[in-house]
N, C-alpha and C positions, 0 to 999 in steps of 0.2 A: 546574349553573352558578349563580351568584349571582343575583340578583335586577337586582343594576345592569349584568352584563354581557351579561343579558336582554332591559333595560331599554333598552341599545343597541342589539341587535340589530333589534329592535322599533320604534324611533326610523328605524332606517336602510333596513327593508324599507319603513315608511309612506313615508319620505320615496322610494325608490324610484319606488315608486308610483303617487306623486301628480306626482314628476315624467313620468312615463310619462301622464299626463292619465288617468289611472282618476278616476271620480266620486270625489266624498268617499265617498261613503255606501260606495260597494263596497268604497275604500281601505281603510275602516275597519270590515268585516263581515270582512273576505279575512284582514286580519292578526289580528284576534279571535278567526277560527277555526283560522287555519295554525298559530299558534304553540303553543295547548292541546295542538293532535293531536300533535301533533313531539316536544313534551317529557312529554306528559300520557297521549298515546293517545285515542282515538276516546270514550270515556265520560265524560271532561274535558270534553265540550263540549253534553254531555245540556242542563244547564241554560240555555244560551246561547237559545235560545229561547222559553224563559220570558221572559229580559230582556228579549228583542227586542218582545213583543207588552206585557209588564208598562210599560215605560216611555212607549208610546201611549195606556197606557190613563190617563192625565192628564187632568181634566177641563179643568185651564187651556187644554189643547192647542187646543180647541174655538177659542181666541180668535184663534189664526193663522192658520188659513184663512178665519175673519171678517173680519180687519183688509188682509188680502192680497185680499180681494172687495171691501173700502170702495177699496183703491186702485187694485184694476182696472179700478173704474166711473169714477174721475176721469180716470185715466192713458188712456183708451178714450172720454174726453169733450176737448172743447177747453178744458175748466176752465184748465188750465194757461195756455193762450193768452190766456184771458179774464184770470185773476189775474194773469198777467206786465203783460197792458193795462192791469189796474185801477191796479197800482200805479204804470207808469209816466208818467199819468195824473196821477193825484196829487202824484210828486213832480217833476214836469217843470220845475218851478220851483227845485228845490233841489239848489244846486251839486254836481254828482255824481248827480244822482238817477237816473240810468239804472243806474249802478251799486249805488247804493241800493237799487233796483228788481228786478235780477235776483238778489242775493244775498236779499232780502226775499221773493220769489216762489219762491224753492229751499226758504227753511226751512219755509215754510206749506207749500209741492206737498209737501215728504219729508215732511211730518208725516202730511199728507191721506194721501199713499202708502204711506208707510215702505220706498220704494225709492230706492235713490242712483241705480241706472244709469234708471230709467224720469224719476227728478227730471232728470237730465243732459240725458237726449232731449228730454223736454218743454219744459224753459222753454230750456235751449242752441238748441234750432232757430229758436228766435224772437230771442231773445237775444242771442248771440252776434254775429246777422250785422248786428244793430240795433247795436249796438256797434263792431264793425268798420267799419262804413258811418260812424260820428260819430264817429271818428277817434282812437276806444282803444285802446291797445296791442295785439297779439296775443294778448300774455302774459296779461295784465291778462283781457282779453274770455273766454278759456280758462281761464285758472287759475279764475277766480272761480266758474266755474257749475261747473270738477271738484270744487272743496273744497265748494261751497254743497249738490251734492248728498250731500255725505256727512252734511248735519245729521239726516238722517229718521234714524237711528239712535242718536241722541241726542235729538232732541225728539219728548215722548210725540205721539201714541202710538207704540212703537217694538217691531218687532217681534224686533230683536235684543235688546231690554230682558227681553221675555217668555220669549224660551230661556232669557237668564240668569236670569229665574225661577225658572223648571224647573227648572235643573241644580242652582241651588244652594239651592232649597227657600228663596227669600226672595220676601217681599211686592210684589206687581208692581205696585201701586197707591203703594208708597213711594220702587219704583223708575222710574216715570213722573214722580213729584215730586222728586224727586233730579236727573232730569237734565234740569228745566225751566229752572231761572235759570243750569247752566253751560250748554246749547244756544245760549239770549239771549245768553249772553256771548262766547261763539263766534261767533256771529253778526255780535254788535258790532265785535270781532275783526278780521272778516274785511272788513267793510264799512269799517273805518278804514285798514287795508291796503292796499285797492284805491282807494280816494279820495288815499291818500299817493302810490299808484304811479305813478297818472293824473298827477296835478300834477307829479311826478318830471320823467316822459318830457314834456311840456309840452304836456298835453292842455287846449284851454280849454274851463272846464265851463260856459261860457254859450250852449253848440252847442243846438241842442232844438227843437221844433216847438211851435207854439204852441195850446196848446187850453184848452176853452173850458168853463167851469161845467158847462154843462150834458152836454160830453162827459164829463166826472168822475162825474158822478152816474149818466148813463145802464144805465153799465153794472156799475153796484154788484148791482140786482137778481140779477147772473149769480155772483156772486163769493161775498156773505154768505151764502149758504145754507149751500155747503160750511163758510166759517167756524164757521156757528152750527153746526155739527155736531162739529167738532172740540172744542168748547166744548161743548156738550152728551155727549158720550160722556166726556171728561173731568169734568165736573161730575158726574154719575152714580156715578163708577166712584169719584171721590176722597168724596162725600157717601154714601157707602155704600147706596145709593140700588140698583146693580147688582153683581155679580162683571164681571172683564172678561172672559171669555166672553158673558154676557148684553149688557154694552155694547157691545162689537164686534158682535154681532150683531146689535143696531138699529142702530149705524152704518154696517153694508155694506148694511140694506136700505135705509134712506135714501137712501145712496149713488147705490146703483143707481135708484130712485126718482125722485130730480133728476136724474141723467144721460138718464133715459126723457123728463122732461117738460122740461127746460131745454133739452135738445140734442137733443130726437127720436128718442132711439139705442134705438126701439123695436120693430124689425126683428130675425129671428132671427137673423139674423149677427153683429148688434153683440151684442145680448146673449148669443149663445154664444162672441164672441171675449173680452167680460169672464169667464164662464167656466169656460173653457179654460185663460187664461193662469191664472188663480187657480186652476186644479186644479194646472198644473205645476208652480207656484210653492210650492204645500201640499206637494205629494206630495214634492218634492225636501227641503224641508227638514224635513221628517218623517222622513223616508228618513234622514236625517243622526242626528236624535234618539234613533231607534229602533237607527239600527247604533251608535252611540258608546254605548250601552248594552251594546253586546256588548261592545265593546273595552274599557269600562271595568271591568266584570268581569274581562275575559282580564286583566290590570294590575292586578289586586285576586289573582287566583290565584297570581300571580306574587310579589304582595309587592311589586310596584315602587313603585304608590301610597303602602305604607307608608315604602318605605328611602325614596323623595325627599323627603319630611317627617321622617322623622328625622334623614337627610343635613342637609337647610336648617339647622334645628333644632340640630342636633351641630354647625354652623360658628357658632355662637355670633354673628351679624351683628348691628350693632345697628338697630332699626324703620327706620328712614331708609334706611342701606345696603341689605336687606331690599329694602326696597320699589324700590330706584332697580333691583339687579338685576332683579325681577318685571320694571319697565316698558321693561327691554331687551330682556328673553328677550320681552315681549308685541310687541315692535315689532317683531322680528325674525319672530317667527312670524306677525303678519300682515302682511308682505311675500309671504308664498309660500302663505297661508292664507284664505279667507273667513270673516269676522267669525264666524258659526253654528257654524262647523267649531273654531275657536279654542278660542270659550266651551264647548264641549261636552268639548273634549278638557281644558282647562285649569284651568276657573273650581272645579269641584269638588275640585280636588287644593289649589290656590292660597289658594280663601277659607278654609280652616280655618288655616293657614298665617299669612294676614294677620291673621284675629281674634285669633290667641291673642300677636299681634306687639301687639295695640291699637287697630288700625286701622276705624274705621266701614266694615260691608259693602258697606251702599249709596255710601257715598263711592268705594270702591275698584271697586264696577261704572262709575261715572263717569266713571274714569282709565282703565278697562279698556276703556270703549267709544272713548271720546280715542283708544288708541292702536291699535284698531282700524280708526278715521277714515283714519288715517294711512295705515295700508295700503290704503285705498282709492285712494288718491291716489298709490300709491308701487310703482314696478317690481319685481319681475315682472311680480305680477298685476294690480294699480292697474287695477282696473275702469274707473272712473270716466274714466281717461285714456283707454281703447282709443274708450270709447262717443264723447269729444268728437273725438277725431281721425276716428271715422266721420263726425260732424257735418260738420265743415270739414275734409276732406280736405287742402285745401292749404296748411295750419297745420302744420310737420313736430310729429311728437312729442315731440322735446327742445325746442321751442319752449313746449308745451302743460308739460311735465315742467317745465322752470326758471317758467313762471309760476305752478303750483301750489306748487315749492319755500317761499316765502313764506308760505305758508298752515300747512304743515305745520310750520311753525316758529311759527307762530299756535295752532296744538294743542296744543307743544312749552310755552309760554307760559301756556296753559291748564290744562293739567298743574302747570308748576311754581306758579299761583294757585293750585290747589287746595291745593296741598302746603301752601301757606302759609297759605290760607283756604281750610279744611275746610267750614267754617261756608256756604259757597258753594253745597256740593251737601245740605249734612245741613240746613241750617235748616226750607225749606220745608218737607220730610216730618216732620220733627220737629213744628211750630209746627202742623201741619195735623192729622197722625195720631197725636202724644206718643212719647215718645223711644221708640226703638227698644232693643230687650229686649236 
C-alpha cells in the first residue's frame, strides 16, 4: 500500500481509539506496534524499544516532574486562596476589580502551577461564587476563570513549553521568553472582555466591601514568597545562571518548603498527597513522550512523515495560506486532543515545514500553544469546562460554554496580532538571548 493510504488507515485506528477512551499513551504504543507487525512482521518492531527507553533518556525531562512538584506544593497549599485574597484586596477599589482579580490570580496560580484544571479548582471555588454573590453574570463568573486557567500553558514556566522542547530540539529557555509578553497580552485580553461584559449586562461595578490598608498589607507576607520564586527560577534559567532542570528543581524544593512553613502542610499525608499527585502527573505524561516515540518511528517506516511534507511542499501554498491551514488542522485536533498529545504527535512533522515556509520557531510554538488554549476551553474535551461545572453544578454547561465563547475569540485575536506582530512573541528572546540561528 502507499504510504498515504497507510497514512489513513493509521489516522483512523488512532482516532478509534481514542474515541473508545484508551489513554493516549496506550493509543499511541498499540497503533506503533499493530501496524509494523501487519505490514512489516514481528522483526519490524525489534527497534521500537529502543525508542521507547532512548527518548526518556533526555536530560531536560528531569525538569517536568520538577515543575509538576513546584505546583503540587501550591495547588496542596491555600496559596491560591491567599493570592485570589491578596489581589482582591488591592484592587477593591478599581472598577471591575473582582474581575481584574480572578483573571490576575489564574495567570500567577498557572504559572506557579502550570495546570489549567488545578488553576480552575483553585481560585474557581473561591472565585466564582464571590462573583455570583456581587451580581456577575453567570457567563461572565464562568467563562473568565475557564479561559484564565488555560494561561499556565502559555506563561513560563510552562510545562507544555518544555515537551515542545523536546520534541522539536529547540531552546526552552527562548521558549519560556517567547511566550512571556503574548501570555500578558492574553491576559490583558481577557480582562477587557469581562470588564466590557459586566457593564453589557448592567453590572454596577461600585459593589465591593470595604477594606482597610492594613488588611492589604497583612497578608502580602503569604503571597510574595511564591512570587519571588517564580521570579527567581526564571531569572536563573534566563541569566544562564542554571539549565531548567537545575532550576525547577530549586523551585519544587522551595515550593514545598513554604507550603511546610507558611501553611503547616508538614504532616505525612500532605506531604505524600504533593507527592502522589506529582508522581501521577510525571509518569502519565512521560508515558505520552516515550510511547509517541514509538509511533513516531512506526510513521518514519512508513514514509508517511516524509510524503505529508512533501504533499504540503508539492501544493505549492503560499507562507500565509500555509500557516492559516496548520492553525485549522491545530484547532481541530485540540478539540479531541490534549495539548502533550498534540505537540508530540504534530510539532515535529509541522516545524520543519514552517521553517523552511520562513516562519520564526519560537513564534510558531506561541500560535501553536494559542490554539491549544482553545481546546481547552472547547467540546469535546474542554477540560477546563467539565472542572467549572463540577465547581457550580447548577450553572448548565452551555451557559459555562457560551461564556468562554468570547475568550476563545480573544485567542482567535491573539493569533491574528501575532500574525501581524511577529515581533510580539520573537523580541523578548531575541533582545534577551540574540537572534535565533
Amino acid at each position: 500500500m502507499e504510504p498515504g493510504s497507510i497514512g489513513l488507515l493509521i489516522g483512523l485506528a488512532l482516532f478509534v481509539l481514542l474515541a473508545l477512551r484508551v489513554p493516549v499513551a496506550f493509543a499511541l504504543a498499540f497503533t506503533g506496534i499493530m501496524f509494523p507487525v501487519m505490514f512489516k512482521g514481528t522483526l519490524s518492531i525489534s527497534s521500537l524499544g529502543e525508542a521507547f527507553f532512548a527518548n526518556l533518556a533526555e536530560f531536560t525531562l528531569l525538569s517536568i516532574p520538577m515543575f509538576i512538584v513546584m505546583g503540587a506544593a501550591v495547588a496542596a497549599s491555600p496559596a491560591g486562596k491567599d493570592l485570589y485574597e491578596a489581589l482582591d484586596r488591592w484592587l477593591n477599589r478599581v472598577p471591575g476589580g473582582l474581575i481584574i482579580s480572578n483573571i490576575g490570580a489564574c495567570s500567577i496560580f498557572a504559572a506557579l502551577s502550570g495546570s489549567s484544571p488545578a488553576t480552575c479548582a483553585a481560585i474557581g471555588k473561591m472565585g466564582i461564587p464571590e462573583m455570583r454573590e456581587r451580581g456577575y453574570p453567570d457567563g461572565v463568573a464562568t467563562g473568565s476563570i475557564a479561559a484564565g486557567g488555560t494561561l499556565g500553558i502559555l506563561i513560563p514556566p510552562s510545562i507544555t513549553m518544555i515537551v515542545y522542547g523536546i520534541a522539536t530540539q529547540t531552546s526552552i529557555g527562548r521558549l519560556f521568553l517567547a511566550g512571556l509578553l503574548p501570555g500578558l497580552m492574553l491576559t490583558l485580553l481577557f480582562m477587557g472582555w469581562s470588564l466590557f461584559a459586566a457593564h453589557r449586562a448592567g453590572y454596577s461595578f461600585a459593589k465591593g466591601r470595604t477594606v482597610s490598608w492594613r488588611d492589604r498589607f497583612i497578608i502580602l507576607p503569604r503571597v510574595l514568597p511564591f512570587l519571588a520564586i517564580i521570579v527567581g527560577v526564571l531569572w536563573v534559567l534566563y541569566g544562564g545562571v542554571a539549565t531548567p532542570s537545575e532550576a525547577a528543581g530549586v523551585g519544587a524544593a522551595f515550593c514545598v518548603i513554604l507550603a511546610v512553613v507558611i501553611y503547616r502542610l508538614w504532616q505525612p499525608r500532605h506531604l505524600w498527597k504533593i507527592l502522589s499527585t506529582s508522581m501521577k502527573e510525571s509518569v502519565m505524561i512521560l508515558m505520552i513522550i516515550a510511547c509517541s516515540a514509538v509511533f513516531s518511528q512506526m510513521l518514519s517506516q512508513f514514509y508517511i512523515t516524509q510524503t505529508v511534507a512533501q504533499s504540503i511542499a508539492a501544493a505549492d501554498l503560499s507562507p500565509w495560506t500555509l500557516m492559516l491551514t496548520i492553525n485549522l488542522f491545530l484547532l481541530v485536533a485540540g478539540f479531541f486532543l490534549p495539548p502533550v498529545a498534540v505537540i508530540l504527535m504534530t510539532a515535529p512533522i509541522l516545524l520543519p515545514i514552517v521553517t523552511q515556509a520562513g516562519f520564526d520557531p519560537y513564534w510558531f510554538a506561541v500560535v501553536f500553544t494559542i490554539n491549544m488554549e482553545i481546546g481547552l476551553i472547547t467540546p469535546p474535551v474542554g477540560l477546563n469546562l467539565y472542572v467549572i461545572n463540577g465547581i457550580v453544578p447548577d450553572v448548565p454547561l452551555s451557559t459555562i460554554l457560551k461564556g468562554a465563547l468570547p475568550y476563545m475569540l480573544c485567542m482567535v485575536l491573539a493569533i491574528v496580532l501575532l500574525f501581524i506582530f511577529p515581533q510580539i512573541a520573537t523580541w523578548l528572546p531575541d533582545m534577551w538571548m540574540g537572534t535565533a540561528l
